[in-house]
N, CA and C atoms as a LAMMPS dump frame, in Angstrom:
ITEM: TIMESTEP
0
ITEM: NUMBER OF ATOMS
603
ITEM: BOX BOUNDS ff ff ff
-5.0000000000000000e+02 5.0000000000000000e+02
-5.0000000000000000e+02 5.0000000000000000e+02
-5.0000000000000000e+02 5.0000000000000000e+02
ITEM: ATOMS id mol type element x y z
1 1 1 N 390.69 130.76 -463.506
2 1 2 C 391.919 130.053 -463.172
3 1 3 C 393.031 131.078 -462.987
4 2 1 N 393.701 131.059 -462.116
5 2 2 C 394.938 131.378 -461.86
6 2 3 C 396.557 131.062 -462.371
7 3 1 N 396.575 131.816 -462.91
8 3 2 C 397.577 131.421 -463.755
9 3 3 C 399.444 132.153 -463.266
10 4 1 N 400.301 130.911 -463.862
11 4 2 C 401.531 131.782 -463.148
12 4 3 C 402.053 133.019 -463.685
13 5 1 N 403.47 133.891 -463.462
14 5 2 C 403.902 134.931 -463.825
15 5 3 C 403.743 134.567 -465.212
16 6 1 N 404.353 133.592 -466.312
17 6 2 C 404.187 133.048 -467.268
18 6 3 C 403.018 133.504 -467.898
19 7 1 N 402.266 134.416 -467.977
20 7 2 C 401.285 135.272 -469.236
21 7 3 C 401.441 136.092 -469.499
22 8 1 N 400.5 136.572 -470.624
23 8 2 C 400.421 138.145 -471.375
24 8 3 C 401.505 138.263 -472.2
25 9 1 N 402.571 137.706 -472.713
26 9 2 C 403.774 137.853 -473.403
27 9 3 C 403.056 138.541 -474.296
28 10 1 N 404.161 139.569 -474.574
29 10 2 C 404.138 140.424 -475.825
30 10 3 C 404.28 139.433 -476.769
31 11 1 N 404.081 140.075 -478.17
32 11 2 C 404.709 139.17 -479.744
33 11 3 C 406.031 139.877 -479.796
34 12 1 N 407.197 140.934 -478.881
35 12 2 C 408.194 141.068 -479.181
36 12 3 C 408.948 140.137 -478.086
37 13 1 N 408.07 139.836 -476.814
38 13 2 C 408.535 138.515 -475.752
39 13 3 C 408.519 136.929 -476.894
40 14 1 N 407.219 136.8 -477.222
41 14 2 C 407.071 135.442 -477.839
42 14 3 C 408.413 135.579 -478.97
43 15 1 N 408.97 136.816 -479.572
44 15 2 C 409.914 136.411 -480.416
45 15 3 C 411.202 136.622 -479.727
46 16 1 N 411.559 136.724 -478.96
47 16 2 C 412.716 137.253 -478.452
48 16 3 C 413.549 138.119 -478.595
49 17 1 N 412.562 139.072 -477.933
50 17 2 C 412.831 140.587 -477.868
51 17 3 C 413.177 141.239 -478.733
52 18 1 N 413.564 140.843 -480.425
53 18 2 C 414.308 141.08 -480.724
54 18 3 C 413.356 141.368 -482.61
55 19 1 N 412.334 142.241 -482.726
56 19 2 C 411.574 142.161 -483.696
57 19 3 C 412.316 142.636 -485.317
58 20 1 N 413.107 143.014 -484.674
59 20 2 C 413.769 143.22 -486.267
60 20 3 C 414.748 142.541 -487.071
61 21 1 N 415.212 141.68 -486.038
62 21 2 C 415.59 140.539 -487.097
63 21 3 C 414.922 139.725 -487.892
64 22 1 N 413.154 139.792 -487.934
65 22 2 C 412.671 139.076 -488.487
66 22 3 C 411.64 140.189 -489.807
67 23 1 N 412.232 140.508 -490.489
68 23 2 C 411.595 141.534 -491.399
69 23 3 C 410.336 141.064 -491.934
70 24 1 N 410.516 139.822 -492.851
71 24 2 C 409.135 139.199 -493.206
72 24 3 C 408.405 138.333 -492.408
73 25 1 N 406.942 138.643 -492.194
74 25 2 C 406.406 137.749 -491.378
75 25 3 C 406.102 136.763 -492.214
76 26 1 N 406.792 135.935 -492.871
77 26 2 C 406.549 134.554 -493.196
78 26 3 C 408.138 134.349 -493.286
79 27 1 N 408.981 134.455 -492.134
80 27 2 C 409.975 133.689 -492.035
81 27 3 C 410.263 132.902 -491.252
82 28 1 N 410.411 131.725 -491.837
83 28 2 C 410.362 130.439 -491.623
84 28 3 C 411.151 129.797 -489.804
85 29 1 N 411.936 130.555 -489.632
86 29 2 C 412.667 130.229 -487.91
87 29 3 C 412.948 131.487 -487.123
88 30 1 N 412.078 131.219 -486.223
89 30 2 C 412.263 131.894 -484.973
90 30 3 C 413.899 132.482 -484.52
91 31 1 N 413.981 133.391 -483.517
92 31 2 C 415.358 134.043 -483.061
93 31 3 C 416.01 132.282 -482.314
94 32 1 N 417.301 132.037 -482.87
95 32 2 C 418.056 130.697 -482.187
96 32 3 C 417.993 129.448 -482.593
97 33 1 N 416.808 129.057 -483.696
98 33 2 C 416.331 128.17 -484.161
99 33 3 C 417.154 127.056 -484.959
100 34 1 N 417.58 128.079 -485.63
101 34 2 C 418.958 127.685 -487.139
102 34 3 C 419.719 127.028 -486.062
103 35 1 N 420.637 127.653 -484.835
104 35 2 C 421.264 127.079 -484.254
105 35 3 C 421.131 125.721 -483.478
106 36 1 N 420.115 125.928 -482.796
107 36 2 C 419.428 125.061 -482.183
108 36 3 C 418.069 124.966 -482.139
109 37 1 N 417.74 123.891 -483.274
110 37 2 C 416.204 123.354 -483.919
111 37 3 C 415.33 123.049 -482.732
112 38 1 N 415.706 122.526 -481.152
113 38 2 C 414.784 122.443 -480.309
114 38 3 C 413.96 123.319 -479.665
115 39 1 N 414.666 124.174 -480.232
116 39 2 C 414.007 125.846 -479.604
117 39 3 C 412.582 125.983 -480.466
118 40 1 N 412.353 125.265 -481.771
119 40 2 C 411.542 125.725 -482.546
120 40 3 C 410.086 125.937 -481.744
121 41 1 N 409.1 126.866 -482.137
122 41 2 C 407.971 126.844 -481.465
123 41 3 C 408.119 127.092 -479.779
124 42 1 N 408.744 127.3 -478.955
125 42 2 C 409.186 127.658 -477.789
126 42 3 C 409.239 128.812 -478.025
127 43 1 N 408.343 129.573 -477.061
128 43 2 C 408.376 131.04 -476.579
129 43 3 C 409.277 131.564 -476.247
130 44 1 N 410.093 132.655 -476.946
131 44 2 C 410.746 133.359 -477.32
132 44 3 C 411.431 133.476 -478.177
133 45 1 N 411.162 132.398 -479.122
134 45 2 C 411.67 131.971 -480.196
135 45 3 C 410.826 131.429 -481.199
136 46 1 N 409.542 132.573 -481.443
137 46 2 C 408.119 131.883 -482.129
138 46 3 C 409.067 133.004 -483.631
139 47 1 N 407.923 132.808 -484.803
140 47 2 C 408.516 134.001 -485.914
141 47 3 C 407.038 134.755 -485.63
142 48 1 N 407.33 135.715 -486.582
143 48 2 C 405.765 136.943 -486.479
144 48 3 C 404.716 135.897 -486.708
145 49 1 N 404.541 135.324 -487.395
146 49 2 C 403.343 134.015 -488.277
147 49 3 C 403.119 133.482 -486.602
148 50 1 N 403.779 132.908 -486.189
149 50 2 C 403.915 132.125 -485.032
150 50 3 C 403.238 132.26 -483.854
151 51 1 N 403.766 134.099 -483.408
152 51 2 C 403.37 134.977 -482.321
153 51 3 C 402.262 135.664 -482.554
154 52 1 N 401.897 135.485 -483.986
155 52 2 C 400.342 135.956 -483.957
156 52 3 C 399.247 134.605 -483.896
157 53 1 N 399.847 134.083 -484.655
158 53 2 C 399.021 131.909 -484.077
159 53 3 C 398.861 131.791 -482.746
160 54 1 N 399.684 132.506 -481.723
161 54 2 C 399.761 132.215 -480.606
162 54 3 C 398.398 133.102 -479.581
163 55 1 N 398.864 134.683 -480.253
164 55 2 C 397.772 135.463 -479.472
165 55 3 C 396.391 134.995 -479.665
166 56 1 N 395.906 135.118 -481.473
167 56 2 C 394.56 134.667 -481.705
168 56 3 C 394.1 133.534 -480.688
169 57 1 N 394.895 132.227 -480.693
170 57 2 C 394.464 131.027 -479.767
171 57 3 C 394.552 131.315 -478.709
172 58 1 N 395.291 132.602 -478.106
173 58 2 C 395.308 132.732 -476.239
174 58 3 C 394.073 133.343 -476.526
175 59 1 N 393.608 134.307 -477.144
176 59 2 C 392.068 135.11 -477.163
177 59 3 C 391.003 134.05 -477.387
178 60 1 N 391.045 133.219 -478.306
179 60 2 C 389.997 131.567 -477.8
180 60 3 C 390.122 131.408 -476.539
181 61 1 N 390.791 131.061 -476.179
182 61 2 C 390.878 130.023 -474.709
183 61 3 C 390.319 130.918 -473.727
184 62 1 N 390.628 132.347 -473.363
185 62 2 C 389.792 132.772 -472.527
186 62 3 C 388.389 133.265 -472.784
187 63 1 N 388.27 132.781 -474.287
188 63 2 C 386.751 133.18 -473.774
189 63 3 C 386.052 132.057 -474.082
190 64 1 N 386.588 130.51 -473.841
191 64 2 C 386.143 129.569 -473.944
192 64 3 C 385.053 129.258 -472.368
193 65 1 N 384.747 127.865 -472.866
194 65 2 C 383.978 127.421 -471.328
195 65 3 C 385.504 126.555 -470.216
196 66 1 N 384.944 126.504 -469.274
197 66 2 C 385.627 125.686 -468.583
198 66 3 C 386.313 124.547 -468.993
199 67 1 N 385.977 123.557 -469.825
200 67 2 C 386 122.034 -470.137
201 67 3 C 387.055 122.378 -471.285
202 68 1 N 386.81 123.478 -472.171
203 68 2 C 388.008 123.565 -472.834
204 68 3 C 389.13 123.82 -472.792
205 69 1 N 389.057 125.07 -471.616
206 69 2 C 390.289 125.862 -470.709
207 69 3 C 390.721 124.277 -469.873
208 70 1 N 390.229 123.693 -469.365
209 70 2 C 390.791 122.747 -468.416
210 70 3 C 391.669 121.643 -469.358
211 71 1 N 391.232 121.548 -470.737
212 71 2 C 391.963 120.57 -471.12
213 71 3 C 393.233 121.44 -471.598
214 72 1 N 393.178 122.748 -472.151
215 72 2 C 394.537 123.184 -472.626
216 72 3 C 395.387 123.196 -471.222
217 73 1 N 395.346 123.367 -470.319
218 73 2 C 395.649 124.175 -469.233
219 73 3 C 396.013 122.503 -468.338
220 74 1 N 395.989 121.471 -468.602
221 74 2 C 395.334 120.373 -468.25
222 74 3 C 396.954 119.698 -467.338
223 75 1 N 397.613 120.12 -467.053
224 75 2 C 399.113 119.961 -465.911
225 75 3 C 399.052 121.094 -464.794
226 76 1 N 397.828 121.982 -464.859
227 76 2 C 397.65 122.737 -463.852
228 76 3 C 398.719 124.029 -463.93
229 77 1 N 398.235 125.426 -463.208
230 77 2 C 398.248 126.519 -463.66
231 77 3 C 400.231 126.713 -463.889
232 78 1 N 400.674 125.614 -462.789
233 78 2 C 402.232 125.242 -462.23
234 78 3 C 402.801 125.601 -464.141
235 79 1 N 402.508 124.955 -464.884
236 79 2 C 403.162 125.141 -466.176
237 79 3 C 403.468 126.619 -466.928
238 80 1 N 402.181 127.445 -466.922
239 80 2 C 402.624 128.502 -467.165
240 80 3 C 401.854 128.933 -468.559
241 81 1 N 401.153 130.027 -468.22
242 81 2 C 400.12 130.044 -470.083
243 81 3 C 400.828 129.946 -470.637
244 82 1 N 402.084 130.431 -470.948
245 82 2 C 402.894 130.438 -472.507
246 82 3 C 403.365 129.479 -472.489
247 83 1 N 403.471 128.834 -471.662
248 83 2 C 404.049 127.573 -472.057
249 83 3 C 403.037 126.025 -472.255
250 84 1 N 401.994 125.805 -471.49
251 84 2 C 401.091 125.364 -472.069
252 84 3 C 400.404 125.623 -473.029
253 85 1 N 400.01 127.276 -473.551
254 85 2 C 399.454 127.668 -475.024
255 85 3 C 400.266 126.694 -476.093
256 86 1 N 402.258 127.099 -475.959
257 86 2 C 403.055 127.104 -476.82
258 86 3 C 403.11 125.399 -477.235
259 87 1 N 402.358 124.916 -475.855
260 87 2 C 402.244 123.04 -476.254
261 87 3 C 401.896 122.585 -477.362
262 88 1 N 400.427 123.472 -477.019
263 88 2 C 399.217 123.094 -477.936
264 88 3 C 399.673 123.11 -478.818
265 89 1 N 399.832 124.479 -479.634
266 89 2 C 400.266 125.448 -480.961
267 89 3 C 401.793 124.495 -481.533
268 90 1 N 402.443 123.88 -480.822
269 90 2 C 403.697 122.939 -481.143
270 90 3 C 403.468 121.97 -481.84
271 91 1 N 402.337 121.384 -481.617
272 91 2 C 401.718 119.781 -481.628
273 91 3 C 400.704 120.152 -483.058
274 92 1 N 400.417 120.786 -483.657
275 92 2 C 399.506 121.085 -484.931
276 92 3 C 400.303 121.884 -485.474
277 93 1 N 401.633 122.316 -485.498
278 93 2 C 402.513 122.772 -485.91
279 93 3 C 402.199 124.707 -486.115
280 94 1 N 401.704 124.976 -485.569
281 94 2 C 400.792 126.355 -485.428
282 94 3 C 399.97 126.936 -486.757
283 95 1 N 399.034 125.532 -486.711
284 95 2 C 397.715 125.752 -487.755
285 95 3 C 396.576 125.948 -486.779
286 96 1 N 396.192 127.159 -486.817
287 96 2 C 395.424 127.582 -485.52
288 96 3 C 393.79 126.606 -485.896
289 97 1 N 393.788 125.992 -486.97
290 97 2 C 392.101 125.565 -486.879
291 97 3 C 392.892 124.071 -486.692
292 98 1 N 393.549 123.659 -486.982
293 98 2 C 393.934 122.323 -486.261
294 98 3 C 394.301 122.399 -485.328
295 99 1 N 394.56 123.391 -483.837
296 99 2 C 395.083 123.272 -483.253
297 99 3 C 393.178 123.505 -481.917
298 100 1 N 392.723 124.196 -482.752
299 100 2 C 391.319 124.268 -482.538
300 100 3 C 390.061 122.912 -482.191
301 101 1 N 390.483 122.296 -483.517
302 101 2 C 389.743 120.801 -483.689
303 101 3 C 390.672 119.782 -482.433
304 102 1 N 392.001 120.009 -482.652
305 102 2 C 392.841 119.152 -481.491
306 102 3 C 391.724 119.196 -480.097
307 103 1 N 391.99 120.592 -479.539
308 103 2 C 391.697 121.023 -478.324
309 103 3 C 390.177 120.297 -478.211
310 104 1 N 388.96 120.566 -479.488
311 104 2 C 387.854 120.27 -478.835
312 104 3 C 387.998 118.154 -478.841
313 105 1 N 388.706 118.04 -479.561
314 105 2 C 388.249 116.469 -479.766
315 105 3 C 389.044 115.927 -478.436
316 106 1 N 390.111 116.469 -477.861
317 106 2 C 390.203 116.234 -476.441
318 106 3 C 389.618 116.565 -475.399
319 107 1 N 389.388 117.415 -475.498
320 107 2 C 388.429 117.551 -474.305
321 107 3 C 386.99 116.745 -474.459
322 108 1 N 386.308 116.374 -475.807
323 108 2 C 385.4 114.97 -475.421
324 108 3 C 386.068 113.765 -475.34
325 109 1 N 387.183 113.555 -475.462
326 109 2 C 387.831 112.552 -475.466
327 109 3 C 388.382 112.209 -473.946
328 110 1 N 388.373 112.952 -472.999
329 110 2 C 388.915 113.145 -471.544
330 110 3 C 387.566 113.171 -470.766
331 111 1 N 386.755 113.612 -471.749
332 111 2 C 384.962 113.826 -470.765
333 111 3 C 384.673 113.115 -469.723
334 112 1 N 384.746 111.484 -469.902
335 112 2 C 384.014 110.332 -469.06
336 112 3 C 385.155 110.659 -468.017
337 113 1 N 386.695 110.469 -468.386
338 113 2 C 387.69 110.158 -467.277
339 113 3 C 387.685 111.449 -466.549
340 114 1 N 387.256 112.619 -467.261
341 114 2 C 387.601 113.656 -465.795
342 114 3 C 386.261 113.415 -465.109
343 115 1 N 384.973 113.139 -465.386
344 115 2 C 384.34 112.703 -464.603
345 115 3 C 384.578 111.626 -463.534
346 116 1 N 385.617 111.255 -463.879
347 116 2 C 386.011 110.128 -462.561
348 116 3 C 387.509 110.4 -461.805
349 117 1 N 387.449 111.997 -461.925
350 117 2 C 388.599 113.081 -461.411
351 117 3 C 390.056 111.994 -462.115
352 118 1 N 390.307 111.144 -463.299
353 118 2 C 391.128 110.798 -463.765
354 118 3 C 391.178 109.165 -463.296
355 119 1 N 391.035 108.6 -462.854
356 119 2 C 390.717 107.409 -461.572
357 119 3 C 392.345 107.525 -460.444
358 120 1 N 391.628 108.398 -460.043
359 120 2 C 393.139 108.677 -459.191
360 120 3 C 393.989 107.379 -458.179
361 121 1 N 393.068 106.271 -457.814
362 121 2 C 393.518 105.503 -457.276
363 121 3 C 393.883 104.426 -458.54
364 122 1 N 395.658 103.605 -458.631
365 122 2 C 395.839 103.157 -460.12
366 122 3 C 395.908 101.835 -459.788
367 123 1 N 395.303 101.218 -458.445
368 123 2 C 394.971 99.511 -458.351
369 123 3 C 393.587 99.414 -458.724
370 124 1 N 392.678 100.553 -458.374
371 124 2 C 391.553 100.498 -459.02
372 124 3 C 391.426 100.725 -460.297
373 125 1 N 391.994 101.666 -460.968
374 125 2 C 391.638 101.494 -462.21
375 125 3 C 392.157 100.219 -463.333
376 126 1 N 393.778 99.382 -462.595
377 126 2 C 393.965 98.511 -463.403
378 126 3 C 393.518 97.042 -462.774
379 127 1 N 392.45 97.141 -461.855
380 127 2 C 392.168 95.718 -460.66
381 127 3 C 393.386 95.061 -460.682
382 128 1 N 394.429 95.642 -460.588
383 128 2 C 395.851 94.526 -460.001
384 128 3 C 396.659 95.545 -459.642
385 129 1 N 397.54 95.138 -458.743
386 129 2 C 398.631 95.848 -458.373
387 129 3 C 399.935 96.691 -459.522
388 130 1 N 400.21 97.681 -459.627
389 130 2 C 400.979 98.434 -460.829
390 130 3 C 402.535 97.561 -460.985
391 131 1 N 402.866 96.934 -459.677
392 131 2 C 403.904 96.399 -459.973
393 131 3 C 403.771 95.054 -460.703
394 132 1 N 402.322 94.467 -460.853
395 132 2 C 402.885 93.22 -461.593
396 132 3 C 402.395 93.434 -462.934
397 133 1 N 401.555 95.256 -463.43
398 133 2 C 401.45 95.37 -464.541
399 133 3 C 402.796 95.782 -465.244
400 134 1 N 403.697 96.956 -464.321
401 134 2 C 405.052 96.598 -464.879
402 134 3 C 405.598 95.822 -464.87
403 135 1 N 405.55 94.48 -464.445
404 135 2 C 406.365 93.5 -464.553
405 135 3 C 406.021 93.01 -465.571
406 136 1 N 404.847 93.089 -466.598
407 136 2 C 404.796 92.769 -467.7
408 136 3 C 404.774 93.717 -468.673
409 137 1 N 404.798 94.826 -468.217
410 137 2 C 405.406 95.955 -469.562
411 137 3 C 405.902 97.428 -468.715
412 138 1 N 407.41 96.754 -468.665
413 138 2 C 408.178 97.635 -467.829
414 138 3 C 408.136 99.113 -468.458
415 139 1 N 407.956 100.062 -467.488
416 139 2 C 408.115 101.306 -467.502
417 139 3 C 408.738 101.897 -466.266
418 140 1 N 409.622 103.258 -466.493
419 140 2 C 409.754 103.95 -465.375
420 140 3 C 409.881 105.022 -465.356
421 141 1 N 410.337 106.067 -464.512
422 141 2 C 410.542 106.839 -464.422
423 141 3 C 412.244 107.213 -464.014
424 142 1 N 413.043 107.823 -464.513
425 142 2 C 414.318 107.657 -464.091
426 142 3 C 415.196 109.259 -464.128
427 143 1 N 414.572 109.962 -463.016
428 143 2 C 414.82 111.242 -463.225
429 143 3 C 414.776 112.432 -463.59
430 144 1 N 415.664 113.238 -464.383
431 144 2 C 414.874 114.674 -465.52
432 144 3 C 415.772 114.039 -466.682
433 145 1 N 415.438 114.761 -467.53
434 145 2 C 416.131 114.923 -468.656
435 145 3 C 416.386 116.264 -468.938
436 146 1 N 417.725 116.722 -469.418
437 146 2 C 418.77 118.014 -469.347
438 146 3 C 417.273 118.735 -469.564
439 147 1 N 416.498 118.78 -470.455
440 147 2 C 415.559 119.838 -470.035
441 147 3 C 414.891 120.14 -468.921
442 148 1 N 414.856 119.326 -468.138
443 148 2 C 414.47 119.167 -466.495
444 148 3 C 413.062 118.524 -466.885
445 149 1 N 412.808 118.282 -468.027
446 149 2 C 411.228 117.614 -467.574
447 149 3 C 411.786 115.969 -467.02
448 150 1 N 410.523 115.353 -466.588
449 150 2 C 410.505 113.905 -466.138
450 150 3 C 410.896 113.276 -466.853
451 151 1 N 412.009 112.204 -466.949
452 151 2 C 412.433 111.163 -468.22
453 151 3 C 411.637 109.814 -467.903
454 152 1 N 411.416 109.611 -468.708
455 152 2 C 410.249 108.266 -468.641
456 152 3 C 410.299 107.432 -469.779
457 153 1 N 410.783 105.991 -469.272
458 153 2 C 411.504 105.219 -470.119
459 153 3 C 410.63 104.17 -470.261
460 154 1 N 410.047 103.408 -471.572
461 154 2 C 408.758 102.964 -471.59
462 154 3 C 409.299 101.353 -472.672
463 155 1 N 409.37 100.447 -472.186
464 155 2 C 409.845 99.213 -473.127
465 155 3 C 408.887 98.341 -474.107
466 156 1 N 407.93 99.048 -475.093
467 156 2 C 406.845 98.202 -475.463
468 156 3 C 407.722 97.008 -476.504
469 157 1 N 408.899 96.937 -476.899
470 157 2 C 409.422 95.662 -477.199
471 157 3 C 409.937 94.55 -476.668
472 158 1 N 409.029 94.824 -475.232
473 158 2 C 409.114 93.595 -474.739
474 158 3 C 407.92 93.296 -473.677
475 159 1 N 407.12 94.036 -474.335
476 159 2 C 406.015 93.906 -473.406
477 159 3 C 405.14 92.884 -473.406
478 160 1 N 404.914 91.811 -472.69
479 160 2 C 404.279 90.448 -472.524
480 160 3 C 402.669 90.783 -472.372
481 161 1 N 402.538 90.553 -473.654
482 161 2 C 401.057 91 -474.272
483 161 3 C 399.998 89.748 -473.265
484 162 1 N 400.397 88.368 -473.46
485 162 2 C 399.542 87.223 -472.639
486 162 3 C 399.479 87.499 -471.199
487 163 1 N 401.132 88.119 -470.387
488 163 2 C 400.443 88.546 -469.1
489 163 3 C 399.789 89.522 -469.061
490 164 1 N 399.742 90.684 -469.858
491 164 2 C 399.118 91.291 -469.075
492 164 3 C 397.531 91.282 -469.518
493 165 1 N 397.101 90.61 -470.454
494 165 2 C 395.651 89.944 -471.267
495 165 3 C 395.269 89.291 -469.644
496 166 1 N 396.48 88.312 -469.011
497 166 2 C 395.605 88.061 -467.85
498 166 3 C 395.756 88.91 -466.535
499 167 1 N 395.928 89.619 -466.629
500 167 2 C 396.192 90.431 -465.236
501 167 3 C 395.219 91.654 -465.439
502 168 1 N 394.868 92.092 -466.747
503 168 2 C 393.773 93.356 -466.871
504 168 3 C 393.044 93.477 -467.998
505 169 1 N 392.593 94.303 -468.322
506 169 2 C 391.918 94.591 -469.192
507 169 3 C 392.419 95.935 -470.015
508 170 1 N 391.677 96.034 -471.624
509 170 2 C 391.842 96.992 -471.946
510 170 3 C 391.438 98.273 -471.623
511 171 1 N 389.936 98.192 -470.881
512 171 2 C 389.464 99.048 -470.256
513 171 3 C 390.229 99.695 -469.246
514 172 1 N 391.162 99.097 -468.339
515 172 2 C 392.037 99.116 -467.072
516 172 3 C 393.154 99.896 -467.659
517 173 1 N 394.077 98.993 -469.014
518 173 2 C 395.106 99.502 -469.214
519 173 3 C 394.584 101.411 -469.516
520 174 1 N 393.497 102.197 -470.174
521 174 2 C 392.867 103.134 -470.468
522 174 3 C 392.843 103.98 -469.299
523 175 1 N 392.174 103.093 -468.304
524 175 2 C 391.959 104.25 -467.101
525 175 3 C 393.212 104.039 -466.227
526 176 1 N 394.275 103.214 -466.228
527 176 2 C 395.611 103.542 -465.567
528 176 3 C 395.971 104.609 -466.56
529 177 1 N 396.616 104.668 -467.48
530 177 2 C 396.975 106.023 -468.406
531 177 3 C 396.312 106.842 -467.834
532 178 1 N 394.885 107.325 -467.758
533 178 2 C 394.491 108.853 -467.293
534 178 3 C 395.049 108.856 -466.142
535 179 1 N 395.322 107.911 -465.423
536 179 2 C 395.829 108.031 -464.305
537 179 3 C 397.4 108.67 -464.352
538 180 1 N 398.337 107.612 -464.783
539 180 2 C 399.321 108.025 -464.942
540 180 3 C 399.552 109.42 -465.875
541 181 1 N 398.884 109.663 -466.278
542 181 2 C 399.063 111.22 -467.251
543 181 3 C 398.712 112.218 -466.153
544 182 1 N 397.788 112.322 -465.539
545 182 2 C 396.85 113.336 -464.735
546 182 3 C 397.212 113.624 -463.544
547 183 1 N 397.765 112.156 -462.837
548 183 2 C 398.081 112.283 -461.566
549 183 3 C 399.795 112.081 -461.589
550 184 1 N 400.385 110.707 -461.697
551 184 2 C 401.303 111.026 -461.587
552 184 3 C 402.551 111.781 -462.553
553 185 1 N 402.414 111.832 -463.683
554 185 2 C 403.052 112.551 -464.354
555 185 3 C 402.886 113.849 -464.437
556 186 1 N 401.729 114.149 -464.286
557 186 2 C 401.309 115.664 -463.393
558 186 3 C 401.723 116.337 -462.199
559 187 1 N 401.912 115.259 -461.238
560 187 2 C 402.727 115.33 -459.865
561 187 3 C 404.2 115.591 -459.971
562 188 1 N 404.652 114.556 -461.119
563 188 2 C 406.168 115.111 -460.701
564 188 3 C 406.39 116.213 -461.904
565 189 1 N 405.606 116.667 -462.356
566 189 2 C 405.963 118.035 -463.252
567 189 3 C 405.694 119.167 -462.189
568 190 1 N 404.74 119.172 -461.406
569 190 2 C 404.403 119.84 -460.452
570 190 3 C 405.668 119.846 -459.168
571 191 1 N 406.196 118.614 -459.116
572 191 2 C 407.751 118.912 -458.084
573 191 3 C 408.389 119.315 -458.406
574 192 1 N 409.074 118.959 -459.484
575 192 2 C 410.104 119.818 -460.792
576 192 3 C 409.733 120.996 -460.388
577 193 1 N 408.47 121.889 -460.662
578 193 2 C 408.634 122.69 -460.772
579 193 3 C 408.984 123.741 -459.53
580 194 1 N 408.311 123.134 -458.561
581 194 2 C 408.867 123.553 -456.967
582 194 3 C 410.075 123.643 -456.727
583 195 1 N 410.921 122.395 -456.937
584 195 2 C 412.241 122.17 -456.765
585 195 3 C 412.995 123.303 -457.773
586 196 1 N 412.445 123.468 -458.908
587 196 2 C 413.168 124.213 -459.76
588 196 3 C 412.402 125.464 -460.652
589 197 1 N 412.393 126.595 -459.815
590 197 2 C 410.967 127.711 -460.602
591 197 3 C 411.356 127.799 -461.761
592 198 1 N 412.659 127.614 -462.089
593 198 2 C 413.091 127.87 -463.926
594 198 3 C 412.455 126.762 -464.985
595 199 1 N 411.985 126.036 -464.207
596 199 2 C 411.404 124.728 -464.962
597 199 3 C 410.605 125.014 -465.911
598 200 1 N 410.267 125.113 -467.193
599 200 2 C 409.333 125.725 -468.102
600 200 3 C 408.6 124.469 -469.096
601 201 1 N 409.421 123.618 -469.117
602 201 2 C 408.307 122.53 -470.064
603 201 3 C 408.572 121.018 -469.179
């Protein structure tokens, strides 16, 4: 796989540039963190503990098989290794054997649907048209959010459980999601990022 400028970060890149402000490697926040907590786990702002969680798991992944690389990597190369690694490693809070077990139980968990390349067409996968499944459990899409990712506004407190019992199935509602995760929420992370090369998550 081909991957963007976005690899190989040093552990003085993953911390931000800046290795001596962090004397002990078990300190607890990254360079910017204190200030602004959203930075946490975001590359360039990992701590030593962090930026070494990070390398060990980039040295897994490439010498994994395909099926595993495809699920970390799984918004396409457009995201950026460090920034898809820094997903993973975010989401298990950078416990590298939970972040390990994550990766494999998704990728059997995605098995059947990438065999059906995600069900890219989403009247087939929900046998009804998407507009009258949102019409019973409105969702949308409504732009970026200041981070520039996709904002996606999702109303399950009012979602009319009897229509949509008759309009699909649970099986349907399952394979629209891979859909909507794979294809279109994949798509417009993939415009974002065209429209905007600074785009990073």
């Amino acid at each position: 796989m081909a991957l963007s400028e976005d690899q190989n970060w040093t552990k003085e890149q993953l911390m931000g540039g800046n290795t001596a402000e962090q004397p002990s490697p078990s300190k607890k926040k990254g360079k910017g963190v204190e200030e602004d907590p959203m930075l946490w786990g975001i590359p360039g702002h990992l701590t030593s503990d962090e930026a070494d969680t990070f390398a060990k798991f980039r040295a897994e992944v490439l010498k994994r098989d395909g099926d595993f690389r495809d699920t970390v990597y799984c918004f396409g190369e457009e995201e950026g290794e460090v920034w898809a690694l820094g997903r993973w490693l975010r989401a298990r809070k950078f416990v590298y054997d939970d972040v390990i077990a994550m990766v494999q139980e998704a990728t059997e968990t995605r098995k059947e649907a990438k065999a059906k390349d995600f069900y890219p067409d989403p009247v087939e996968a929900l046998h009804v048209d998407t507009s009258l499944y949102f019409a019973q459990y409105p969702q949308l899409y409504s732009g970026v959010a200041k981070n520039g990712a996709p904002l996606f506004i999702s109303k399950p407190g009012i979602l009319n459980v009897d229509g949509v019992e008759c309009i699909t199935t649970l099986d349907g509602i399952l394979k629209f999601h891979w859909y909507v995760m794979m294809h279109d929420f994949a798509n417009r992370l993939r415009d974002q990022k065209k429209n905007n090369p600074g785009f990073k998550r």
